[in-house]
C-alpha positions as CSV (number, residue, x, y, z in Angstrom):
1,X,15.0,46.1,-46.9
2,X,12.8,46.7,-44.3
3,X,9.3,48.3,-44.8
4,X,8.2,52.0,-43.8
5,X,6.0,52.1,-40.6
6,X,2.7,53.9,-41.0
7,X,1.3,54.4,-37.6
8,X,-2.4,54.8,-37.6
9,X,-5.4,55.5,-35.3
10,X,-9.0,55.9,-35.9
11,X,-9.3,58.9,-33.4
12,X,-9.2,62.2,-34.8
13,X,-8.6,64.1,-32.2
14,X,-6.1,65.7,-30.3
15,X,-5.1,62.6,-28.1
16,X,-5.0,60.5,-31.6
17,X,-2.5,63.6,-33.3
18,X,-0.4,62.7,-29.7
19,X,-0.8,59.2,-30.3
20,X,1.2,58.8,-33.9
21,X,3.6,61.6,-32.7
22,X,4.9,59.3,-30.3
23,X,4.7,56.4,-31.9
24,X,6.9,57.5,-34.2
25,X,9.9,57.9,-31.6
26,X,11.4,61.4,-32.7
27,X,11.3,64.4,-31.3
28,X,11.3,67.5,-32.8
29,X,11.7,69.7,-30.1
30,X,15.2,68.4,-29.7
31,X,14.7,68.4,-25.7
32,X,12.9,72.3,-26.3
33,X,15.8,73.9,-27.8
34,X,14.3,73.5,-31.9
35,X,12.0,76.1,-33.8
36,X,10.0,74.1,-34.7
37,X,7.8,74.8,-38.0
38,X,4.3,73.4,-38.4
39,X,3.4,72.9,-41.8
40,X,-0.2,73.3,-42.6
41,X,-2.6,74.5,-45.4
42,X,-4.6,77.7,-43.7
43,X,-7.2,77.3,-46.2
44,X,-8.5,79.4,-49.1
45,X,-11.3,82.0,-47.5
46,X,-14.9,80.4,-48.0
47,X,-13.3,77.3,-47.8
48,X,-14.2,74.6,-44.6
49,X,-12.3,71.6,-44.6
50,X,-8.8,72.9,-43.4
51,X,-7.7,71.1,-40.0
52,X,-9.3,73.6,-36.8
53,X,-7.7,74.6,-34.0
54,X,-9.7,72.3,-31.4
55,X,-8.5,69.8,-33.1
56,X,-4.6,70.5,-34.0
57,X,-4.0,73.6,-31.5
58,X,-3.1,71.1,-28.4
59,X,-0.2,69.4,-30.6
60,X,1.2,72.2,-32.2
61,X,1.6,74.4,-28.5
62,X,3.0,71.2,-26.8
63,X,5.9,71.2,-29.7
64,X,5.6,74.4,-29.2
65,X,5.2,74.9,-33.1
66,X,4.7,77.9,-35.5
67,X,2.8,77.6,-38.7
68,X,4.7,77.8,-41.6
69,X,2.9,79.0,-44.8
70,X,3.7,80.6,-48.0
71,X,1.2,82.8,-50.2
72,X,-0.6,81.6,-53.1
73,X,0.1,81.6,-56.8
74,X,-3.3,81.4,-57.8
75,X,-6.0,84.7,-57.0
76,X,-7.3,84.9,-54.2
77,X,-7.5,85.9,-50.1
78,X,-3.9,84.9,-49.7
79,X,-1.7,86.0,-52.2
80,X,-0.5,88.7,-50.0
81,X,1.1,88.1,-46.4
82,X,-1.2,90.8,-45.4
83,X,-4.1,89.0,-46.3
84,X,-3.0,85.8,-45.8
85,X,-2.5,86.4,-42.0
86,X,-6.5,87.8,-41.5
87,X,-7.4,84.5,-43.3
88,X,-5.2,82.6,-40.7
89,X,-6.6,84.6,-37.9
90,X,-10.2,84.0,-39.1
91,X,-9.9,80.4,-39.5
92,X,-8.2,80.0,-36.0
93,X,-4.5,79.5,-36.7
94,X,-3.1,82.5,-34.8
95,X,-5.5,81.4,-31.6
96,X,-2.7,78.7,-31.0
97,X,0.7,79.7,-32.3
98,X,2.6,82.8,-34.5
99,X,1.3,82.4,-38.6
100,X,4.7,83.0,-40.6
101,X,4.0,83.8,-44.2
102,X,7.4,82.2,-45.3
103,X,8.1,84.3,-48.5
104,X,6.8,87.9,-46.8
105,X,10.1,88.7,-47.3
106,X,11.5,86.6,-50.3
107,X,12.5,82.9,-51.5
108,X,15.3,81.3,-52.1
109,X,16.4,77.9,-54.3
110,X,17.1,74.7,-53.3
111,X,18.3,72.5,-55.9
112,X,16.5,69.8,-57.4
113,X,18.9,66.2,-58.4
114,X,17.9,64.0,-61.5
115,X,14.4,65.8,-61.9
116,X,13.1,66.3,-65.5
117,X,11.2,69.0,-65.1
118,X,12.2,71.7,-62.3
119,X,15.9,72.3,-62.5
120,X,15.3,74.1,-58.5
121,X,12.6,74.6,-55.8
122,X,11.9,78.1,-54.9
123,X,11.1,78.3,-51.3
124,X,9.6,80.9,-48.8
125,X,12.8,82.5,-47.2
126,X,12.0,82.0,-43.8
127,X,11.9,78.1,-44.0
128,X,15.9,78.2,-43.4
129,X,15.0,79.6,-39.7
130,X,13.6,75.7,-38.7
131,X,15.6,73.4,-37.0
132,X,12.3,71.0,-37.1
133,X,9.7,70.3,-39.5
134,X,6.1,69.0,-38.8
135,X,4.6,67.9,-42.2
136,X,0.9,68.3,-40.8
137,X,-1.3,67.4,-43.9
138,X,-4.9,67.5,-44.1
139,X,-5.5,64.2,-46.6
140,X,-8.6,65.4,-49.2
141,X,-9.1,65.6,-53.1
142,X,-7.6,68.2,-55.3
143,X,-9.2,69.8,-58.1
144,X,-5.5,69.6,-60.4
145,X,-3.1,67.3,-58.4
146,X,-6.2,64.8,-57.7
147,X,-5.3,64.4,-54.6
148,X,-3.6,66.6,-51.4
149,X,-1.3,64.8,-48.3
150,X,2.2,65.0,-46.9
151,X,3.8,65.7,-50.9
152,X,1.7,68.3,-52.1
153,X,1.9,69.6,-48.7
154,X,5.7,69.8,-49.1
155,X,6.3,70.7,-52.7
156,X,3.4,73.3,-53.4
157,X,3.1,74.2,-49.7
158,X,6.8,75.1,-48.8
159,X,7.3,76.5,-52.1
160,X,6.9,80.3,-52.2
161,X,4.3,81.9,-54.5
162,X,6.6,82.0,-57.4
163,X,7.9,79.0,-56.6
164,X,4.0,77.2,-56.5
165,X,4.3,78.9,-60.2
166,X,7.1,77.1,-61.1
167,X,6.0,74.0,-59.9
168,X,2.5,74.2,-62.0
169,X,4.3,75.0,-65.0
170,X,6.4,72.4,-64.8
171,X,9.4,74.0,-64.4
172,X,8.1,76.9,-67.5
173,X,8.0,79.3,-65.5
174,X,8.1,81.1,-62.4
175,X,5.9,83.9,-63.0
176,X,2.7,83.9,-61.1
177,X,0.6,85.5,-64.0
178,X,2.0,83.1,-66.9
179,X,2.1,80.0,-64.7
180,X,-1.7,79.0,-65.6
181,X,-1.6,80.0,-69.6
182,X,1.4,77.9,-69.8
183,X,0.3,74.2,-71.9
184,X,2.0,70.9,-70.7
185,X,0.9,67.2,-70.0
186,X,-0.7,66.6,-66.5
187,X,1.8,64.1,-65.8
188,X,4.4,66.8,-66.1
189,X,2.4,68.6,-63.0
190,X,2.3,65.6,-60.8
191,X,5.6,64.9,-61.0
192,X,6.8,68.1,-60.4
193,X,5.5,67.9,-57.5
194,X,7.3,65.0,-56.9
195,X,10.9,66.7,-57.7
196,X,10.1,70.2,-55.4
197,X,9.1,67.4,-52.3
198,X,12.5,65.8,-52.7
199,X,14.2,68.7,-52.8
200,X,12.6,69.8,-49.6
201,X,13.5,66.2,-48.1
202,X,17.1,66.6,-48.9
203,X,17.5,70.0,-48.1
204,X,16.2,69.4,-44.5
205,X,19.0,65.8,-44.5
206,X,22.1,67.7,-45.5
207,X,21.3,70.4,-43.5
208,X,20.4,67.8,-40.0
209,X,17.0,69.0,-39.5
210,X,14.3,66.2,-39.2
211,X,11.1,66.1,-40.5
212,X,8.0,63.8,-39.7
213,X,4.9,63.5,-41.5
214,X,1.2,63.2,-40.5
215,X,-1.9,63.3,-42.6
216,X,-5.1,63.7,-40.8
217,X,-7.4,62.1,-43.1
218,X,-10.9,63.7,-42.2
219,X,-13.5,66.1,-44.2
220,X,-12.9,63.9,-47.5
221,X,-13.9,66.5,-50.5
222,X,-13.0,66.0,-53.8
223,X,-11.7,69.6,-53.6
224,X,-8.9,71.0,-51.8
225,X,-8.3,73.6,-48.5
226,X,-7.6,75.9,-51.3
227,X,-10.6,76.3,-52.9
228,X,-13.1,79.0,-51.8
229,X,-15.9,76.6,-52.8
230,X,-15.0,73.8,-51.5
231,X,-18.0,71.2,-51.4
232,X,-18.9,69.1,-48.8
233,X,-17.4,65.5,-47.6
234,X,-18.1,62.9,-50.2
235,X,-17.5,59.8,-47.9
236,X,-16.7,59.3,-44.2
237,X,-13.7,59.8,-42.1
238,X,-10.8,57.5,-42.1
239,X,-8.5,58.2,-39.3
240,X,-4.7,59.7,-38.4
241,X,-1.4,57.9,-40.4
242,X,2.0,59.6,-39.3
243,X,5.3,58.2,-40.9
244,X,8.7,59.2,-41.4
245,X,8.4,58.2,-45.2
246,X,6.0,60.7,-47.2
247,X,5.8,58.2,-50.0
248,X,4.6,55.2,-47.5
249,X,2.0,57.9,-45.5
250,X,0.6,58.6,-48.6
251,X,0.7,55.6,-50.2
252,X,-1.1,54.7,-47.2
253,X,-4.1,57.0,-47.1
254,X,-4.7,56.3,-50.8
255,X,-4.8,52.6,-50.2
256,X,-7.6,53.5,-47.7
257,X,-9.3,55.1,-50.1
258,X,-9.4,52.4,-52.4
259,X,-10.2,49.7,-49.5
260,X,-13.4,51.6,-48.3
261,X,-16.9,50.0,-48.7
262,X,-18.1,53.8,-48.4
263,X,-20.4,54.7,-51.0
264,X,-19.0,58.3,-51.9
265,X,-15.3,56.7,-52.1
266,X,-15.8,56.2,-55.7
267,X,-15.8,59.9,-56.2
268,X,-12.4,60.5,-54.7
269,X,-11.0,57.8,-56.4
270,X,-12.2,59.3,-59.7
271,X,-11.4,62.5,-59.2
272,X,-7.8,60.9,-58.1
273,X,-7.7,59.1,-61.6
274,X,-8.8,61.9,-63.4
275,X,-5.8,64.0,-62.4
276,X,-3.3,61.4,-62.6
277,X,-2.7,61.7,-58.8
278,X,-1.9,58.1,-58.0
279,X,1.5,58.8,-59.9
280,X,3.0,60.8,-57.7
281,X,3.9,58.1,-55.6
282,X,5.7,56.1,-58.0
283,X,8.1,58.8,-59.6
284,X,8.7,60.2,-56.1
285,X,9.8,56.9,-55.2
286,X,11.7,56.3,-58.0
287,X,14.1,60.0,-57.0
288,X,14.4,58.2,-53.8
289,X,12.1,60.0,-51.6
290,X,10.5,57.0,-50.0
291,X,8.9,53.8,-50.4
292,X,5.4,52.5,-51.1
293,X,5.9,49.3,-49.2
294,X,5.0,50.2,-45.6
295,X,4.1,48.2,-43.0
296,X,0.6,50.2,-40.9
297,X,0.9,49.8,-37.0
298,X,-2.5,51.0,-35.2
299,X,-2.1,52.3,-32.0
């Protein structure tokens, strides 16, 4: 079986975001007649590491993209569509394409096949109005899923704000106020996340709508774009990947990770550890999602 491409490039910039789109050989405009959704975290208010308009507003309004979000589960500036879209405005998004808050208006379920924990995947309603998906990932530490790339973009990203709770809980609950008193093992968590990304994979296959993935893998905190605190990089920047295999692209960036000489790498990879992160990529290969063989092309 042949390996999963990960194209890469050192530039992070908008000619290097252009660079791995092509190289990957699809396109999601379908010739300019797809809607074409843009998936990307707008980041927690007080927060600083979420990708910025110079740098992914070119791509996006050449596909012609909208940003696709859903509210959080967790307290904060954007558990309300209202909110949500000032926080999108003030950290640039709406400077370069419409912000649609996905599950403004409701959810609904996708199913989940052979998971062990989430039996569905709540997701914001207006995902079913895509005919393309960009999985547009900023690549950066996470202070409960150890890390954040293309699968916690797509499981906790697409899912709606119940839906984010249901996934947290392991499947417990969906209640946004219950989700975080609710006790289960860590690795139930991480591969929960695995289940709701696969679901979101095989939605968008049975339903012919293609979907690429790209992690821009710059701003390295051990915390997340969700966090209002976020700190400050803890080692230097790595680059672009862009696959069509989540598992390989993330497989990929974590493999960086663990190849840098830089000094401050350590602390990613043990906050990675610490969470159990690294697993995700094992269990979501074994419900068929992708690979972590890959083969990484620079261009």
């Amino acid at each position: 079986m042949a390996k999963s491409k990960v194209y890469f490039t050192k530039s992070i910039s908008p000619e290097g975001l252009e660079k791995v789109y092509e190289a990957l050989g699809v396109d999601v405009t379908k010739g300019g007649t797809a809607k074409v959704g843009v998936k990307v975290s707008t980041g927690e208010d007080g927060a600083k590491g979420y990708l910025k308009a110079d740098l992914i507003g070119p791509f996006v309004k050449s596909l012609n993209g909208t940003i696709i979000e859903c509210n959080t589960a967790y307290p904060g500036a954007r558990t309300t569509a209202e909110d949500h879209i000032k926080v999108a405005e003030k950290h640039g998004f709406t400077s370069f394409a419409p912000v649609d808050i996905m599950d403004a208006d409701g959810e609904f379920k996708i199913p989940v096949k052979n998971g062990k924990h989430l039996e569905y995947d709540l997701v914001g309603k207006n995902f079913a109005n895509y005919d393309s998906i960009v999985n547009l990932a900023h690549g950066k530490g996470h202070i409960m899923g150890g890390f954040g790339a293309n699968l916690k973009n797509q499981s906790i990203g697409i899912a709606s704000r119940n839906g984010k709770a249901y996934i947290h809980s392991a499947g417990h609950t969906a209640d946004p106020d219950e989700c975080w008193k609710d006790k289960h093992e860590q690795i139930d968590f991480i591969e929960s996340m695995a289940e709701a990304a696969t679901a979101v994979a095989d939605y968008l296959k049975e339903n012919n709508k293609p979907i690429i993935y790209i992690t821009v893998m710059n701003a390295l905190s051990l915390d997340c774009d969700c966090d209002a605190h976020q700190g400050n990089p803890v080692m230097d920047d790595l680059g672009i990947v862009a696959s069509l295999d989540p598992v390989a692209n993330d497989q990929a960036f974590i493999d960086m990770i663990w190849a840098s000489d830089d000094k401050g790498a350590k602390k990613l990879q043990k906050r990675i550890d610490s969470r159990l992160g690294r697993e995700i990529l094992p269990y979501a290969e074994s419900l068929g999602l992708g690979s972590r063989e890959y083969e990484l092309v620079e261009v």
